[in-house]
C-alpha positions as a LaTeX table, in Angstrom:
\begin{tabular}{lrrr}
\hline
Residue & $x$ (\AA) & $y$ (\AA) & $z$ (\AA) \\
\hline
Unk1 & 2.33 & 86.45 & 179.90 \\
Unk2 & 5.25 & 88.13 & 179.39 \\
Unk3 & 6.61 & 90.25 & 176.72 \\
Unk4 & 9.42 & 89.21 & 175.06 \\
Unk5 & 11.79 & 91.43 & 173.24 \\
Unk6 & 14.65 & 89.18 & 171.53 \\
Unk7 & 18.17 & 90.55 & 169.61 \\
Unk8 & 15.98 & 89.75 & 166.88 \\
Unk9 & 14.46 & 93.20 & 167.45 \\
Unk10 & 17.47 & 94.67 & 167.20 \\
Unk11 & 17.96 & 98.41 & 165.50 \\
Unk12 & 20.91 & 99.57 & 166.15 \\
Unk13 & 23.91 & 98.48 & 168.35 \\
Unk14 & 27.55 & 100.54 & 169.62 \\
Unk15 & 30.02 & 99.28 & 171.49 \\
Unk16 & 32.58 & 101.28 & 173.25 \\
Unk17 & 35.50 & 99.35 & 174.44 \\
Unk18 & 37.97 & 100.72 & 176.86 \\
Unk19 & 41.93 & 100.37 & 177.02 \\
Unk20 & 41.41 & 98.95 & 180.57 \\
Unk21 & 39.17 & 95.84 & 179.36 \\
Unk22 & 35.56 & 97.26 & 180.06 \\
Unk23 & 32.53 & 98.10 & 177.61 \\
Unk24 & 29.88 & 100.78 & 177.17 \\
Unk25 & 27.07 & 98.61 & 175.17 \\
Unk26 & 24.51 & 100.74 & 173.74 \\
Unk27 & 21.66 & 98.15 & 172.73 \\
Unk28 & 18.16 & 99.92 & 170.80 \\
Unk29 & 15.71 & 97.64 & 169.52 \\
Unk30 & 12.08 & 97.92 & 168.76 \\
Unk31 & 9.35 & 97.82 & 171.12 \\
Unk32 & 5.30 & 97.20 & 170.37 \\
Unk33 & 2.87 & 99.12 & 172.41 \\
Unk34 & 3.36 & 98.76 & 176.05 \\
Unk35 & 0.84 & 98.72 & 178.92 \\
Unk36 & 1.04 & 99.71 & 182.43 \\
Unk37 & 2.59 & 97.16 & 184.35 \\
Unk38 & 3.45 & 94.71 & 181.35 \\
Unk39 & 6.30 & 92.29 & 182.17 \\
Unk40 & 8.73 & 92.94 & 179.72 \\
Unk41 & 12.18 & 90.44 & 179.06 \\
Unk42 & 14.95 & 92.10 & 177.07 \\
Unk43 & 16.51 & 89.04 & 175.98 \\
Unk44 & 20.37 & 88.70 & 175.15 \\
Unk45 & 22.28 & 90.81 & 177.31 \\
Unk46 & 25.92 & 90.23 & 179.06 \\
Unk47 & 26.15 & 87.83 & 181.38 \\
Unk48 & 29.27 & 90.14 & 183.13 \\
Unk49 & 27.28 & 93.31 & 183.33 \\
Unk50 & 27.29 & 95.69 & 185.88 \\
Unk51 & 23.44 & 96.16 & 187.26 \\
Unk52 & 24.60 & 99.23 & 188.75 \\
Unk53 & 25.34 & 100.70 & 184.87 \\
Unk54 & 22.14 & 100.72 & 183.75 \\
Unk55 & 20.44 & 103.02 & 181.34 \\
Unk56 & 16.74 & 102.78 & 179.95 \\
Unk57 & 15.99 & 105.23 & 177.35 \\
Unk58 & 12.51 & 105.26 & 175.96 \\
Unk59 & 10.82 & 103.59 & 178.23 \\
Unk60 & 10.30 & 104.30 & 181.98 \\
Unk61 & 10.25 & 101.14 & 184.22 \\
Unk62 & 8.70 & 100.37 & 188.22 \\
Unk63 & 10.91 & 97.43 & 188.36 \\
Unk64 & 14.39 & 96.03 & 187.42 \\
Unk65 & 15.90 & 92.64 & 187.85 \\
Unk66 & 18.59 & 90.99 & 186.18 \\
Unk67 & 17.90 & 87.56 & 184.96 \\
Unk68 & 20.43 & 84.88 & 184.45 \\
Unk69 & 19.80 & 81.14 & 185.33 \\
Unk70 & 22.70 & 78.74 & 184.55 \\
Unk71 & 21.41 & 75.57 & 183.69 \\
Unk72 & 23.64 & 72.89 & 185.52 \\
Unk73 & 22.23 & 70.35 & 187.77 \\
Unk74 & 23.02 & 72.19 & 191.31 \\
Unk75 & 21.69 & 75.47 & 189.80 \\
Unk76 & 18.51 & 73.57 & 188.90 \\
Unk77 & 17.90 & 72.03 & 192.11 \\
Unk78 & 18.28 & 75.08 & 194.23 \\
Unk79 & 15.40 & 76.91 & 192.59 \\
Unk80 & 13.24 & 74.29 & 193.06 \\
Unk81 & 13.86 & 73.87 & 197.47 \\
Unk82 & 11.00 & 73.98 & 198.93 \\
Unk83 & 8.79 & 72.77 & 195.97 \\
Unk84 & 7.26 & 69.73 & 194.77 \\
Unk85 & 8.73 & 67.76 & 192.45 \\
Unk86 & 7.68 & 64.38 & 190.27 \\
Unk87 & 9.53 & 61.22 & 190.37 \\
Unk88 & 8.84 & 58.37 & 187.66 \\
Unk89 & 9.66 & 55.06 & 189.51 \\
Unk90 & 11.80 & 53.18 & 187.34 \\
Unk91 & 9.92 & 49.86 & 187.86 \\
Unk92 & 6.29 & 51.05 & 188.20 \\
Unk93 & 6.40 & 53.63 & 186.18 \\
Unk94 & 4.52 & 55.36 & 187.97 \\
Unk95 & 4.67 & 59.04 & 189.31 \\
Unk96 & 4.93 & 59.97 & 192.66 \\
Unk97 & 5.45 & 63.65 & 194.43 \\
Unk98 & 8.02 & 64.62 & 196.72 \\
Unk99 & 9.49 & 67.80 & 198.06 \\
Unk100 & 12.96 & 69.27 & 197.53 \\
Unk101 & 14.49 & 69.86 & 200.69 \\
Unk102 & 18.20 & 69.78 & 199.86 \\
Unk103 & 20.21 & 70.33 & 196.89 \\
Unk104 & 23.52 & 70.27 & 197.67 \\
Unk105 & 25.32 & 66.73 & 198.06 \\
Unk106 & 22.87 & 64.38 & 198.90 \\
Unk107 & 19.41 & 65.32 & 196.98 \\
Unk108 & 17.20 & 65.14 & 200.37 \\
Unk109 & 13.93 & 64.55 & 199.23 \\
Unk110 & 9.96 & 63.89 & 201.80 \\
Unk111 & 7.17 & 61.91 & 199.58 \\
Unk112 & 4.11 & 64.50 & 200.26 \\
Unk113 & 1.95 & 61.17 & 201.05 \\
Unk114 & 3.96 & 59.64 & 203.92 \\
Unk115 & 6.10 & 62.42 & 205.26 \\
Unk116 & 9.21 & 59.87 & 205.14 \\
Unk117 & 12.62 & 61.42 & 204.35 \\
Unk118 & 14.46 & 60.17 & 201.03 \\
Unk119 & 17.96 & 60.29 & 200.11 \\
Unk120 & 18.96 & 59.99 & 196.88 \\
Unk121 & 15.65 & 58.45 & 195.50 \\
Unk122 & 15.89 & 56.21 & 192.09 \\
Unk123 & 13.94 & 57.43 & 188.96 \\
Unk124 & 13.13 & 59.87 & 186.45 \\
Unk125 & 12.91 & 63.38 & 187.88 \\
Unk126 & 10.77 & 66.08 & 186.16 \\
Unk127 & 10.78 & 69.59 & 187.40 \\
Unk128 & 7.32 & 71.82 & 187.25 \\
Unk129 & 7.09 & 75.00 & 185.83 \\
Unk130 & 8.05 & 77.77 & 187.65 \\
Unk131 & 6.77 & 81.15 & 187.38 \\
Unk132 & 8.39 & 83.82 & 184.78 \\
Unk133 & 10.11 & 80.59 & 183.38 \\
Unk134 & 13.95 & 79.65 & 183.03 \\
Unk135 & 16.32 & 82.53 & 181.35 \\
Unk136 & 19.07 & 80.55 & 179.15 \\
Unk137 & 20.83 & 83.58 & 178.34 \\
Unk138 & 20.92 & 86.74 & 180.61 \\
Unk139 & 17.95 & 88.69 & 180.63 \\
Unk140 & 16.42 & 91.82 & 181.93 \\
Unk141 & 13.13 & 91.55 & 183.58 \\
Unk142 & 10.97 & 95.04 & 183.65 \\
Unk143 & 7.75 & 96.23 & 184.89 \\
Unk144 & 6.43 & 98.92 & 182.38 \\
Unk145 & 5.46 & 102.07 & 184.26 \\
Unk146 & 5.53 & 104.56 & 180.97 \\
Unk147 & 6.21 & 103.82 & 177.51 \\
Unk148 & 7.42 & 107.05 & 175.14 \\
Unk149 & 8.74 & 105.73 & 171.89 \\
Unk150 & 8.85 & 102.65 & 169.78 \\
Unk151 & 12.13 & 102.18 & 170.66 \\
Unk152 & 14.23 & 101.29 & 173.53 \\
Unk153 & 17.87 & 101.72 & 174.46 \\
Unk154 & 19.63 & 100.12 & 176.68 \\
Unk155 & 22.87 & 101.37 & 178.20 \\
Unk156 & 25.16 & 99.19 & 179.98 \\
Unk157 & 29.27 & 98.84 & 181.37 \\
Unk158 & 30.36 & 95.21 & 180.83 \\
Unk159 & 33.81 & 93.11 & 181.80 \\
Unk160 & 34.55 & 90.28 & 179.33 \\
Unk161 & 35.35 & 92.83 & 176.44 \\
Unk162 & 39.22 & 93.99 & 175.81 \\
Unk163 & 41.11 & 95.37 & 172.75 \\
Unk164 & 45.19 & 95.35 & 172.23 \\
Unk165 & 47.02 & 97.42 & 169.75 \\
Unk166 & 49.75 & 95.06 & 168.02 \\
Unk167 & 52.50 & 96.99 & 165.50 \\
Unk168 & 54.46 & 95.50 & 163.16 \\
Unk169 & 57.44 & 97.48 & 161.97 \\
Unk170 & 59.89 & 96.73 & 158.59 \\
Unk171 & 62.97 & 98.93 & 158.06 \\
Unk172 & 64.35 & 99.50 & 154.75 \\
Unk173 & 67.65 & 100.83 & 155.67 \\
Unk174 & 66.62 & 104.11 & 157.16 \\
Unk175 & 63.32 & 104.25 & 156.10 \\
Unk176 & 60.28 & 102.11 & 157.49 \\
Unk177 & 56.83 & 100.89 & 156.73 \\
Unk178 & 54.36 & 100.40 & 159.76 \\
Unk179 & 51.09 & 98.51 & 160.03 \\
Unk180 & 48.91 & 98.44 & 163.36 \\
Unk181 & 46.38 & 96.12 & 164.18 \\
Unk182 & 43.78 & 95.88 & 166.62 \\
Unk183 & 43.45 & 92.62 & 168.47 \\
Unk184 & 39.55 & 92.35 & 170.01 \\
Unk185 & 37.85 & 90.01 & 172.77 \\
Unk186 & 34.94 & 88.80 & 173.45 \\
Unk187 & 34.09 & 86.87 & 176.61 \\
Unk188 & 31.08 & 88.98 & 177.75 \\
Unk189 & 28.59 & 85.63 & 177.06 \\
Unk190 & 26.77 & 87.84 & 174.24 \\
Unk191 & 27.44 & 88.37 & 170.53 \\
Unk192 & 27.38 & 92.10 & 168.60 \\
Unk193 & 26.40 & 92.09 & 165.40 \\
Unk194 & 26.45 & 94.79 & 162.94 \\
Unk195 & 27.71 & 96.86 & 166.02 \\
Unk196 & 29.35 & 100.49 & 165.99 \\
Unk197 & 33.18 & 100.40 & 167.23 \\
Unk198 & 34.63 & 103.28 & 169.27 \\
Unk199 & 37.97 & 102.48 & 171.59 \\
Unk200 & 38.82 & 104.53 & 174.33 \\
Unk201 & 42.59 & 105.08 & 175.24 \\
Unk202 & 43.37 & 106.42 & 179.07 \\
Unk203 & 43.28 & 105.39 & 182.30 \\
Unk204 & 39.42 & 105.71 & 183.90 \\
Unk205 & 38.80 & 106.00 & 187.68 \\
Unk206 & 36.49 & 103.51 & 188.85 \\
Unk207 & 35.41 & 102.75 & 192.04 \\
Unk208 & 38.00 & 100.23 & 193.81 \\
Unk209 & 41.08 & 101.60 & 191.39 \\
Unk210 & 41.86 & 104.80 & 192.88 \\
Unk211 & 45.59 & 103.27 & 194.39 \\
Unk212 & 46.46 & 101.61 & 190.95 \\
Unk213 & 48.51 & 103.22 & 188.85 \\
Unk214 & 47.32 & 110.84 & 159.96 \\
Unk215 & 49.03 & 109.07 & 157.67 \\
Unk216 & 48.56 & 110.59 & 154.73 \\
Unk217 & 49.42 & 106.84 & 153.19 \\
Unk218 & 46.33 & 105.40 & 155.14 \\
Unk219 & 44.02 & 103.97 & 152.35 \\
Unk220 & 40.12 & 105.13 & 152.54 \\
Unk221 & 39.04 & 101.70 & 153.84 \\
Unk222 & 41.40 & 101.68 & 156.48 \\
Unk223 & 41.83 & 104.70 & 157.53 \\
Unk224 & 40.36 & 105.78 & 161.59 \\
Unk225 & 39.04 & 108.37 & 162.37 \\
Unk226 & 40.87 & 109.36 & 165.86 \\
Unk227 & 40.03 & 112.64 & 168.47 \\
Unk228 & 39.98 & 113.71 & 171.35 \\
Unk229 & 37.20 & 112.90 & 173.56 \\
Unk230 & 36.74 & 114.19 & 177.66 \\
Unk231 & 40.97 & 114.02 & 177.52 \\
Unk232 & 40.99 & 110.22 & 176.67 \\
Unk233 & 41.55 & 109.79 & 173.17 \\
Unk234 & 38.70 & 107.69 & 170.57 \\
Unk235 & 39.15 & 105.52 & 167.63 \\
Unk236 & 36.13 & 105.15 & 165.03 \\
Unk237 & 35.68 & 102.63 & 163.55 \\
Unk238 & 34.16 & 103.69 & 159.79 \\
Unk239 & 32.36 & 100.36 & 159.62 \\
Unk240 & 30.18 & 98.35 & 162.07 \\
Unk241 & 31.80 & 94.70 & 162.95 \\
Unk242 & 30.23 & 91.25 & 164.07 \\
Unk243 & 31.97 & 90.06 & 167.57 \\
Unk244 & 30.71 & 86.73 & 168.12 \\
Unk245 & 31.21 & 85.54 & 172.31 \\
Unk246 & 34.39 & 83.44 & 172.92 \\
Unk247 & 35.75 & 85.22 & 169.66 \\
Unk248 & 38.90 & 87.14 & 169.34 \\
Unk249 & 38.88 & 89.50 & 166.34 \\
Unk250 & 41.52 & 91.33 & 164.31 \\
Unk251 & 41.24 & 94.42 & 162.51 \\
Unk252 & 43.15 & 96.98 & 160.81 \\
Unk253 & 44.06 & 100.11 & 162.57 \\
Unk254 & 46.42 & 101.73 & 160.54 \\
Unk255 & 49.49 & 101.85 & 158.18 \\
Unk256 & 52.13 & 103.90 & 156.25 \\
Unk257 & 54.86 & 103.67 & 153.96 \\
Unk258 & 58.30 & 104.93 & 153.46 \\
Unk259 & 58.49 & 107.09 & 156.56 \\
Unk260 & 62.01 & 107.90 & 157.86 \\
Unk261 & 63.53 & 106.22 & 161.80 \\
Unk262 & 67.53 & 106.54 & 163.16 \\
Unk263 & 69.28 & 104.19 & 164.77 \\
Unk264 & 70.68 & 105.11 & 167.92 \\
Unk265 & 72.82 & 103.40 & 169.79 \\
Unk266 & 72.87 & 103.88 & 173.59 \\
Unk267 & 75.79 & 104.08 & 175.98 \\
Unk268 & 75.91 & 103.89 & 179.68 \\
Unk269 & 77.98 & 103.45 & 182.84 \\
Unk270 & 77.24 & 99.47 & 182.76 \\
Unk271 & 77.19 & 99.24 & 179.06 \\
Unk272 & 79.43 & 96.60 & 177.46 \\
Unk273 & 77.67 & 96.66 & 174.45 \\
Unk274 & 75.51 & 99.50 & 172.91 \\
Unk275 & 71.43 & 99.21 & 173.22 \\
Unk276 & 69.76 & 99.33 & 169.75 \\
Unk277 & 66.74 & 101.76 & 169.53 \\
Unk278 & 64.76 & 102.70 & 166.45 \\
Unk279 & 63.65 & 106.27 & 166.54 \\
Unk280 & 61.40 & 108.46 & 164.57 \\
Unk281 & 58.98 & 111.78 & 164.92 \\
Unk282 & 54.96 & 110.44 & 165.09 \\
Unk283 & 54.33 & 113.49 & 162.81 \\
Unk284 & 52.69 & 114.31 & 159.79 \\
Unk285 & 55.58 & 115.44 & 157.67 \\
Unk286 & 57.19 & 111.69 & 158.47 \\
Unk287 & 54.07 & 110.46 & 157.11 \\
Unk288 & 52.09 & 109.27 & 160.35 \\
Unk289 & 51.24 & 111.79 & 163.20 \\
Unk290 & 48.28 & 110.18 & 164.59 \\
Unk291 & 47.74 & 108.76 & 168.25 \\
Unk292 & 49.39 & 105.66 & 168.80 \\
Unk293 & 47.66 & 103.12 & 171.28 \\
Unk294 & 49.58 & 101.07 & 173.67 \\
Unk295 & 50.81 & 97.94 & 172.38 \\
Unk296 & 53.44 & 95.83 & 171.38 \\
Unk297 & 55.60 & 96.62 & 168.23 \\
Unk298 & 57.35 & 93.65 & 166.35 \\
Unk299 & 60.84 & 94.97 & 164.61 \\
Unk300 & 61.63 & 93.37 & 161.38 \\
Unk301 & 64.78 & 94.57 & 158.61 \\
Unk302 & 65.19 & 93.77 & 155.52 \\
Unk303 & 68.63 & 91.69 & 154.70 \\
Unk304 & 70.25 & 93.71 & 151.97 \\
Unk305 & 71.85 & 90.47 & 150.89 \\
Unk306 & 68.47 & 88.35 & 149.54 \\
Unk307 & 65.91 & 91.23 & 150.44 \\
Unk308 & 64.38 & 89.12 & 153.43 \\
Unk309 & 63.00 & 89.95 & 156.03 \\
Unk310 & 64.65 & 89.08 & 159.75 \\
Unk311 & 63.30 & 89.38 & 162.98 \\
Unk312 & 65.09 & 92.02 & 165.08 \\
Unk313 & 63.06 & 92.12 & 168.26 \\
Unk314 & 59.86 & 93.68 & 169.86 \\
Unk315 & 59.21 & 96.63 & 172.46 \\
Unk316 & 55.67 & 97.46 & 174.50 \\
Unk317 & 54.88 & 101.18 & 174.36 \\
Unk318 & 52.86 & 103.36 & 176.43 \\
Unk319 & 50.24 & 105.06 & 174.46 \\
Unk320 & 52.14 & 107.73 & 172.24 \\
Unk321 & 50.37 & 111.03 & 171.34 \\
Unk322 & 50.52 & 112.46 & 167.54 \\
Unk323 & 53.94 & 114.40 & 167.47 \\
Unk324 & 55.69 & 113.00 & 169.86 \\
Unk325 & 59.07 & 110.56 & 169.05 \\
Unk326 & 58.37 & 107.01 & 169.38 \\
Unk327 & 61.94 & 105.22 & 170.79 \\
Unk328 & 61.70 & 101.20 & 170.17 \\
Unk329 & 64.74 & 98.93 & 172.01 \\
Unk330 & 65.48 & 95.93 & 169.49 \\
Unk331 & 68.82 & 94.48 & 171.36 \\
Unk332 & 72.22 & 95.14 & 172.12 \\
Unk333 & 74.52 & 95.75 & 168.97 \\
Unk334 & 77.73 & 93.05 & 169.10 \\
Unk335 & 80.01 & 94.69 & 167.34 \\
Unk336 & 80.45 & 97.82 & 168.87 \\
Unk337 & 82.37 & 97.30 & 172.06 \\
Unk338 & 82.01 & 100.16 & 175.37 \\
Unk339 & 84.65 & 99.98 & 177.90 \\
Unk340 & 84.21 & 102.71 & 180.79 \\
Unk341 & 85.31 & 103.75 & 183.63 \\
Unk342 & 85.75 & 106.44 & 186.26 \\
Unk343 & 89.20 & 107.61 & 185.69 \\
Unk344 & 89.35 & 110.27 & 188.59 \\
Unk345 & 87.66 & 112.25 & 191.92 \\
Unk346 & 88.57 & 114.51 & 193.65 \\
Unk347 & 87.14 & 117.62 & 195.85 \\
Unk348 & 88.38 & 121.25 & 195.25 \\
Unk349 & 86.94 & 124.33 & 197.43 \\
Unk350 & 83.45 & 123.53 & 197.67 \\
Unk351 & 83.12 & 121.22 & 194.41 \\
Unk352 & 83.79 & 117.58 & 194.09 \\
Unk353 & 84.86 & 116.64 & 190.72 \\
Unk354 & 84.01 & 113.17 & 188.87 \\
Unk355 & 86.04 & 112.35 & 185.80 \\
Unk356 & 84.44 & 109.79 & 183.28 \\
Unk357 & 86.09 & 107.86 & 179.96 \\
Unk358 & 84.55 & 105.89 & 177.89 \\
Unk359 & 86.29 & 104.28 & 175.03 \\
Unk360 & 83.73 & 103.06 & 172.42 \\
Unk361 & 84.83 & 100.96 & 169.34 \\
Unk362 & 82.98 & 99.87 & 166.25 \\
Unk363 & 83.54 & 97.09 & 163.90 \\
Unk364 & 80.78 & 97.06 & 161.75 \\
Unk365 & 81.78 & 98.24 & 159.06 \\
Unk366 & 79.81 & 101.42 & 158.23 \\
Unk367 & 80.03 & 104.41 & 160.54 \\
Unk368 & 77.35 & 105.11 & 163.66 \\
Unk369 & 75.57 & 107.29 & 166.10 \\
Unk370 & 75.94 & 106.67 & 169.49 \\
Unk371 & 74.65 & 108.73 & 172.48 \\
Unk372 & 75.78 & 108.30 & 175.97 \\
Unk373 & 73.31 & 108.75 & 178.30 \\
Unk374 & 74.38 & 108.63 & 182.02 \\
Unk375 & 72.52 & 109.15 & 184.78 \\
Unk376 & 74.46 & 112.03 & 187.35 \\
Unk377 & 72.97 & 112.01 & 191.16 \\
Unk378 & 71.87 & 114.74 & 192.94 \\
Unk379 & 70.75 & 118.22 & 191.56 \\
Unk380 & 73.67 & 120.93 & 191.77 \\
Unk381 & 76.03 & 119.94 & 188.92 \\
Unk382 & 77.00 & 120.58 & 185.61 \\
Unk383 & 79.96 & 119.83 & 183.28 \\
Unk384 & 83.27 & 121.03 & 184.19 \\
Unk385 & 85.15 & 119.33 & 180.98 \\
Unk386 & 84.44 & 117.38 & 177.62 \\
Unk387 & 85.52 & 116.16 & 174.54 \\
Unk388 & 82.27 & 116.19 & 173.00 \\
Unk389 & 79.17 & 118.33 & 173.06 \\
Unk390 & 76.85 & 117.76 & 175.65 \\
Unk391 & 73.89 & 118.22 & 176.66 \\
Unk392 & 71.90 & 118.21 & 180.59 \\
Unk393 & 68.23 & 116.38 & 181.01 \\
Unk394 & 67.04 & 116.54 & 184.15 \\
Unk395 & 69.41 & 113.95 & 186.11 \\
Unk396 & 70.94 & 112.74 & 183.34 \\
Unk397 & 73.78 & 113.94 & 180.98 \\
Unk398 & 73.16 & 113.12 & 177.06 \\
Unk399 & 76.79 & 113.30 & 174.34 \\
Unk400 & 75.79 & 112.83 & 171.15 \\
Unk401 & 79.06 & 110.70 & 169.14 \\
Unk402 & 80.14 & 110.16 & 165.77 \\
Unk403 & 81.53 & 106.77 & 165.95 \\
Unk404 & 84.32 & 105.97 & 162.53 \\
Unk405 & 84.72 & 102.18 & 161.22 \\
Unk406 & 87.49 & 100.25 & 163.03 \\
Unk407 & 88.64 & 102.93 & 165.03 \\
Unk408 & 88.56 & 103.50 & 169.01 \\
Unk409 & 86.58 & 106.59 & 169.81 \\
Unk410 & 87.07 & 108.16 & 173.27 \\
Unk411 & 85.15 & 110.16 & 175.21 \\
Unk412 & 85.81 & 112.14 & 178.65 \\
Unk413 & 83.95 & 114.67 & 180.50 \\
Unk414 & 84.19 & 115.76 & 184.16 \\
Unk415 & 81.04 & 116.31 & 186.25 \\
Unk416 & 81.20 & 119.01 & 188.89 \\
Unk417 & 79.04 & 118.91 & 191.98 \\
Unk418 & 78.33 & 121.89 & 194.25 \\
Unk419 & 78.61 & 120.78 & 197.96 \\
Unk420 & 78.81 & 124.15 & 199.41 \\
Unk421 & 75.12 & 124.42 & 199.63 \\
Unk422 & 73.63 & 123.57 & 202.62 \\
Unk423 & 70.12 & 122.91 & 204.14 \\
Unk424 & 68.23 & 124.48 & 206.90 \\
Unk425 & 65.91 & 122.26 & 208.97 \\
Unk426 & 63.57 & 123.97 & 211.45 \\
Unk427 & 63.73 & 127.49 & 213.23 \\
\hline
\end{tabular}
């Protein structure tokens, strides 16, 4: 007879979920006193985990198999080929045996008395028995070969289980209050309850991946604890959570008030119109500084006119760590109008000279920051000429401009490449 150790028995349950839509579920429930060889069924367990995973702490086990019988009719009928099985004749009423021979399409059936083949046979069909019974929900089947404590915990990865981070943004002229929330799933085929949350943000290698790719505002009851953990980065939840399977789940992950953002406007060569980006420092003197998970941030401002609140746009982030600048794109502003061009070229010595003008003008009626931000090719070149301070990143050249109300603004710089230089190949 065996053992049976239901969720009913639970103690204590975590749940770790990972960024890339796995689970570590740590499972400990009591145990009674164990024999040698006892058949033991740890009942409730995902019906998406990974065999492979396993962990067994408390108990040592002979023998491991993973249980899981779905009970539709083909599923049904396969276990029992081979066997005998009991047909109630719907006139007689009387029962007669036969044996399963095939499941699938036509139920193939031999009466055990006569040895004559029946196809599809008429009447009430009733299915024996079989040994270590049917498992309705997934299951793990043991063979005790040691038992040391009165407890046992059970380790496991999972699929099924995924969390999002979802932002929600509200500026009040240049300052800004941000909420985050934390969307979870649940389509592992079990339910936590009362279970221990810790996400994980970073990318894990697993086997078959290896080509892919403190806000000092926070209230107690919502504020996370957040570290760092084997360089990937852990949220804590302060409070254990029920997850119920086929649920999805929100809960708060953090918030602040009255923290301060710019608006920048962003130039390029193919820019008619300026990009909108909020920006502001993730740091603890602007009232956040904490790790920010990837996730989608809705942009909302408030209408100075009636105080409401209007819908501005939303941006996806990668995950942003505590003091770095978070840049969010909300649209392209329609009053301030970019024409450019590239007014002149030409080559002198070993240089080759690109002249650039953009004319920028604004009609919004309050004065702006805009920043052109070009890309330059290659690697030997700098600045020959501007108008405005600049500044070089990398391959790209950054000018920082003052734009005035209803006036044109105009820029011009002149990039200078070196073409002297020249490459050796070989010997």
């Amino acid at each position: 007879m065996p053992i049976r150790i239901p969720k009913s028995h639970a103690e204590s349950c975590s749940l770790t979920v990972y960024s890339d839509g796995f689970a570590l579920v740590k499972d400990t429930r009591s145990i009674p006193q164990l024999e040698k060889d006892d058949n033991v069924h740890f009942i409730g367990v995902s019906k998406r985990l990974d065999t492979d995973s396993i962990i067994i702490e408390g108990l040592d086990v002979s023998e491991l198999v993973y249980e899981y019988d779905l009970m539709d009719e083909l599923r049904i009928y396969e276990r029992y080929i081979g066997r005998q099985l009991i047909i109630k004749d719907p006139y007689s009423k009387q029962d007669k045996k036969y044996t399963l021979l095939r499941a699938n399409g036509p139920v193939v059936m031999q009466d055990v008395e006569t040895n004559e083949i029946i196809i599809n046979p008429k009447g009430e069909l009733r299915f024996p028995e079989i040994e270590g019974g049917n498992h309705v929900v997934p299951t793990l089947v043991w063979q005790v070969a040691e038992q040391k404590s009165e407890e046992v915990c059970v380790s496991y990865l999972t699929g099924g289980i995924s969390w999002e981070a979802d932002y929600v943004i509200s500026m009040h002229g240049d300052r800004f209050d941000l909420s985050g929330w934390l969307t979870m799933k649940n389509y592992s085929g079990v339910s936590f309850e009362d279970a221990n949350l810790r996400l994980i943000s970073g990318k894990l290698s697993k086997a078959g991946n290896e080509n892919e790719e403190k806000s000092n505002e926070l209230s107690k009851n919502e504020k996370q604890k957040t570290d760092a953990f084997s360089d990937f980065h852990t949220y804590t939840f302060p409070n254990p959570i029920n997850l119920d399977d086929r649920q999805q789940k929100q809960l708060r992950l953090l918030s602040s008030s009255n923290s301060q953002a710019r608006m920048i406007y962003e130039i390029n060569e193919q820019t008619s119109n300026p990009d909108i980006y909020i920006e502001f420092d993730n740091t603890v003197e602007n009232g956040l500084g904490f790790p920010l998970p990837a996730g989608v941030f809705k942009m909302y401002r408030t209408n100075p006119k009636d105080e409401s609140a209007e819908f501005i746009g939303e941006y996806r982030i990668k995950h942003t760590e505590a003091g770095e600048k978070v840049r969010l794109k909300s649209g392209e502003a329609c009053d301030i109008k970019v024409d450019s061009k590239k007014s002149g070229k030409y080559k002198e010595g070993g240089y080759e000279y690109t002249e650039y003008e953009y004319s920028i003008c604004n009609t919004k009626g309050v004065p702006v920051q805009a920043m052109i931000r070009q890309q330059v090719p290659g690697h030997l070149w700098t600045v020959d000429e501007s108008t405005h301070e600049w500044e070089k990143k990398r391959d790209k050249i950054i000018l920082p401009i003052d734009v005035p109300v209803d006036k044109e603004e105009t820029v011009k710089f002149t990039i200078r490449h070196d073409r002297s230089a020249r490459r050796t190949i070989g010997f």
